[in-house]
C-alpha positions as CSV (number, residue, x, y, z in Angstrom):
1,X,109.6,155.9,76.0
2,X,109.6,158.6,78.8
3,X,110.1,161.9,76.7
4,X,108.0,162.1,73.6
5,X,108.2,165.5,72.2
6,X,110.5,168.5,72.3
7,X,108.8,172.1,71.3
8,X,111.7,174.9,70.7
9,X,109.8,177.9,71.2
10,X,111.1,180.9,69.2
11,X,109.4,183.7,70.7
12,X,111.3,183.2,73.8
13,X,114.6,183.9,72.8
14,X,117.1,186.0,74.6
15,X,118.7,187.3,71.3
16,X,119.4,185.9,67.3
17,X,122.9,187.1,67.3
18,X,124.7,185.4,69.6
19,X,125.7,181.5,69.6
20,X,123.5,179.4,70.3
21,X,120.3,181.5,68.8
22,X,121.7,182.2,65.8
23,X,121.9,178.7,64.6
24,X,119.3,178.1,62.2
25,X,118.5,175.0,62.9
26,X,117.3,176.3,66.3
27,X,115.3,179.7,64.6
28,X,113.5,177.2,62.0
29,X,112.9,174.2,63.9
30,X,109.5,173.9,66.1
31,X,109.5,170.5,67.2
32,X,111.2,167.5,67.7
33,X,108.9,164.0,68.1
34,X,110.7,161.4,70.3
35,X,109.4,158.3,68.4
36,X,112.3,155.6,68.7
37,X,114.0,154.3,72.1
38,X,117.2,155.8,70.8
39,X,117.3,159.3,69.4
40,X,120.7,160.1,67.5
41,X,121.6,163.3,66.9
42,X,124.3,164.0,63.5
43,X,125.9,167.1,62.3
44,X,129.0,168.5,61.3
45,X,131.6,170.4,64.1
46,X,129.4,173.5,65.3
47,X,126.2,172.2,63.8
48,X,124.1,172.8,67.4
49,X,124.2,169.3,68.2
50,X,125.8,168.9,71.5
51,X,124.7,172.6,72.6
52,X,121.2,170.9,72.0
53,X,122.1,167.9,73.8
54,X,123.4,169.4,77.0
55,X,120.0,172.2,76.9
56,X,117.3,169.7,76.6
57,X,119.8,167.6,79.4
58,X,119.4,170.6,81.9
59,X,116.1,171.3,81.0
60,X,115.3,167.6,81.9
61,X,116.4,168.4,85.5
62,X,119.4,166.3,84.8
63,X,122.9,167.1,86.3
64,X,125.9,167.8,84.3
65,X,128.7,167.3,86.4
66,X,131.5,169.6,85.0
67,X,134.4,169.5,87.2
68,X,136.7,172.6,87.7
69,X,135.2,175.6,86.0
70,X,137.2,177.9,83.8
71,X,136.8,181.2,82.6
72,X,136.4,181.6,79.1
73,X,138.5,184.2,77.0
74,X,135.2,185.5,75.5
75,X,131.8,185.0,78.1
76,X,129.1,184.5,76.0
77,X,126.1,185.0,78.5
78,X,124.0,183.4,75.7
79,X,125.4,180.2,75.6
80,X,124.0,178.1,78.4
81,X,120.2,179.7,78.2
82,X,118.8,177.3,75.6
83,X,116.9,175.2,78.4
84,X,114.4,178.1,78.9
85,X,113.4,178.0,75.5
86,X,112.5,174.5,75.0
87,X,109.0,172.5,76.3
88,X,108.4,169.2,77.1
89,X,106.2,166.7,76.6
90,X,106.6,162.9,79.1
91,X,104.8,160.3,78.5
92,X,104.3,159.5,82.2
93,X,106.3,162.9,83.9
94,X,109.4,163.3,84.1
95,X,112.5,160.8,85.0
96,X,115.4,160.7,86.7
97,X,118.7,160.1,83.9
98,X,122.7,160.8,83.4
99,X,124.6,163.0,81.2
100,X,128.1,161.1,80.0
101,X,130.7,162.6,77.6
102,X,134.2,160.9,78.0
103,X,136.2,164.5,78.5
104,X,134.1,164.6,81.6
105,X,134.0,161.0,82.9
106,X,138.0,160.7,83.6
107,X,137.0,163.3,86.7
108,X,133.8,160.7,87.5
109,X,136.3,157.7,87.2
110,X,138.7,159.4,90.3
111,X,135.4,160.3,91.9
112,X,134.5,157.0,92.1
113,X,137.9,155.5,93.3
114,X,138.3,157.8,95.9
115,X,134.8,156.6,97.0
116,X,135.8,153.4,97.3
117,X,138.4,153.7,99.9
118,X,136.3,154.0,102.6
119,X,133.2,152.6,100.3
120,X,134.5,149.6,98.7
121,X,131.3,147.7,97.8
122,X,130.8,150.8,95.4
123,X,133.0,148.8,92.6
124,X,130.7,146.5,92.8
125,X,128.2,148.6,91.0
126,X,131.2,148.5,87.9
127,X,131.9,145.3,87.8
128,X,134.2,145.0,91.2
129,X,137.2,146.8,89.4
130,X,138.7,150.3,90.1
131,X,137.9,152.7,87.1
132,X,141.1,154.2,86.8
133,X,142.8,151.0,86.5
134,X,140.8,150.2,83.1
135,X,141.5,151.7,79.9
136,X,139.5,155.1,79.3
137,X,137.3,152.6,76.9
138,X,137.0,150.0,79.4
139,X,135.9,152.3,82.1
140,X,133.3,153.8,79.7
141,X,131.7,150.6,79.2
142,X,131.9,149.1,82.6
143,X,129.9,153.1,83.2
144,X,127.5,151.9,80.4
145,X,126.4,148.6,81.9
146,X,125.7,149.4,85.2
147,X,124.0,152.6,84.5
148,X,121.5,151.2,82.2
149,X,120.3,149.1,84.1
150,X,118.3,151.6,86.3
151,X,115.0,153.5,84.2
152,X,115.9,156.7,83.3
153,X,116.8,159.1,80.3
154,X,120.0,158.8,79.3
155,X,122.3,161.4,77.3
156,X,125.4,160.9,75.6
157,X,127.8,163.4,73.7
158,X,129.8,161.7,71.4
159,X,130.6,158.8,73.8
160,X,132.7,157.1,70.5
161,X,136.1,159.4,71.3
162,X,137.0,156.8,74.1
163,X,135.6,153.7,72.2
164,X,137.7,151.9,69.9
165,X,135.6,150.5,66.6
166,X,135.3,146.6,68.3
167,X,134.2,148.3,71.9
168,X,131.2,150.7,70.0
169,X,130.1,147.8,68.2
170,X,129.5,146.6,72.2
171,X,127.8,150.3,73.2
172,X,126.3,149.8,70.1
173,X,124.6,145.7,71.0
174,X,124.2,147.4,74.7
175,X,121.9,150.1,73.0
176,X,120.2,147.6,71.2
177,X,119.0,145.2,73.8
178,X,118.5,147.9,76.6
179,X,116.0,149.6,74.4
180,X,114.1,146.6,73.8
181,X,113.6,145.6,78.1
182,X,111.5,149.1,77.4
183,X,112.7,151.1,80.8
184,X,115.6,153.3,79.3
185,X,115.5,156.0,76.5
186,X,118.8,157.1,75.3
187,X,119.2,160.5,73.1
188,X,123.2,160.5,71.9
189,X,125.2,162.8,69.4
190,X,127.9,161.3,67.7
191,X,129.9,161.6,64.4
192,X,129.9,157.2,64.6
193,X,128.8,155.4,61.7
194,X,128.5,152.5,63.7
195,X,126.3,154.0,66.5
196,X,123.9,155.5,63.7
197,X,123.5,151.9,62.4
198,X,121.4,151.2,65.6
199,X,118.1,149.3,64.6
200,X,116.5,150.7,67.8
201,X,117.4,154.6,67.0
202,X,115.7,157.9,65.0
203,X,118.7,159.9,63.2
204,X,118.4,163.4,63.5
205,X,120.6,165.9,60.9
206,X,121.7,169.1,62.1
207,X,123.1,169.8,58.9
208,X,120.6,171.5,57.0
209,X,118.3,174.8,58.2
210,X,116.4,172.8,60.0
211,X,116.8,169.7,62.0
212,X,115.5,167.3,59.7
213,X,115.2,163.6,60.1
214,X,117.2,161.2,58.5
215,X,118.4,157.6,57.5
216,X,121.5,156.0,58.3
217,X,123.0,155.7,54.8
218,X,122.3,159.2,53.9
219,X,124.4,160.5,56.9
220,X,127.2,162.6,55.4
221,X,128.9,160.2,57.8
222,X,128.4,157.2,56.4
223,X,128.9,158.8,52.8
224,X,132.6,159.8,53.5
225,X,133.5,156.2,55.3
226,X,132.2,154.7,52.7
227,X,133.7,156.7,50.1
228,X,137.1,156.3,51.9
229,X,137.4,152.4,52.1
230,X,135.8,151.9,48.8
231,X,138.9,154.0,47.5
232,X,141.5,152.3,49.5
C-alpha cells in the first residue's frame, strides 16, 4: 500500500455551484481510507467518479497524457481544480504511477510505434509486438502486463470499454496476483461486474450523498446483470 488516506477538504473550495463542487458526494464526504491493494470506484454516469479519479491522479503528481486539446462549447474553469482540494496521506511518500483510460491509449499505442522505428527494442517492453497491430483489447492488456510490473500507483478509468468479458476476467486474474507481490496499488472506476468481484479490492459507491463503502453484490451493477440473465 503506498497511498492510505484521502482527506477532501471542504473549506477550500473554489465555488458549490459549478460541476465538480456541486456534487454531493464531494460537499459531504471528508475522507476516504485506502485499506485494500485495489480501490474500485462505482457510480452511475455523472456520479463524480472519474472526475475524482483523474483529481486525486493529478494531485498524485501523476501525468495524464491527453493528446490534442479541444475547446469546449461551454469552459467550465471549475472543472479541473479538484486536485487543490484534496490531502494526502503515503504510507512511505509519494510514488511514481500511470493514468490509463482506453479513449486515450489508442494515441499511446501510435506513440509507441513510432518509437520503435528508430527504437525497436521498445516492443520488447510489450511483449515484442507493435501495439497498433493488436486488437484495441489486446494492446490494453499487453499495456497492463508490462506496466505492472514496475512499483507504483496505478489509475484506471473504466479500462472494461476495450475489454471483452473473457479478456477482463484476465485484467481481472492480473489485478489479483499483482496486488498480492505487494509493490503496486491500483485505484479503478468502472461500471464491470466482473472487475468489482476482485478479492484484492475495497468498492467505493458514488451513488448515494456520500461516497459510501460498499460490497460487490450490493452494486446497482451487479443487481441489474443479475436481474437481466435471471430473466432471460
Amino acid at each position: 500500500m503506498h497511498l492510505k488516506q484521502i482527506i477532501i477538504d471542504q473549506s477550500r473550495f473554489p465555488t458549490e455551484e459549478e460541476y465538480p463542487f456541486n456534487l454531493s458526494v464531494f460537499k459531504k464526504t471528508q475522507r476516504l481510507e485506502l485499506t485494500h491493494p485495489v480501490t474500485i470506484l462505482t457510480g452511475e454516469n455523472g456520479s463524480g467518479k472519474s472526475t475524482f479519479l483523474k483529481g486525486l491522479c493529478r494531485r498524485c503528481n501523476i501525468h495524464i497524457w491527453e493528446g490534442a486539446m479541444r475547446t469546449p462549447y461551454r469552459f467550465n474553469p471549475y472543472e479541473n481544480m479538484l486536485p487543490q482540494v484534496l490531502d494526502l496521506e503515503w504510507t512511505n511518500g509519494s510514488v511514481q504511477g500511470s493514468f490509463f483510460s482506453p479513449e486515450l491509449f489508442r494515441n499511446y499505442s501510435q506513440l509507441v510505434d513510432e518509437w520503435a522505428t528508430s527504437s525497436p527494442g521498445v516492443l520488447k517492453h510489450y511483449g515484442g509486438s507493435s501495439l497498433v497491430t493488436q486488437s484495441h483489447g489486446q494492446s490494453c492488456m499487453a499495456y497492463f502486463k508490462s506496466m505492472y510490473k514496475v512499483e507504483g500507483l496505478y489509475f484506471l478509468d473504466e479500462p472494461e470499454s476495450a475489454l471483452s468479458p473473457k479478456t477482463q476476467l484476465e485484467l481481472l486474474a492480473l489485478l489479483t496476483e499483482t496486488s498480492k507481490k505487494g509493490h503496486a496499488q491500483f485505484i479503478i472506476a468502472t461500471h464491470s461486474p466482473i472487475l468489482m468481484s476482485c478479492d484484492q479490492a475495497a468498492l467505493y459507491s458514488f451513488d448515494g450523498e456520500t461516497i459510501e463503502s460498499t460490497s460487490f453484490k450490493k452494486t446497482e451493477h451487479y443487481k441489474v446483470y443479475h436481474e437481466f440473465f435471471n430473466g432471460r
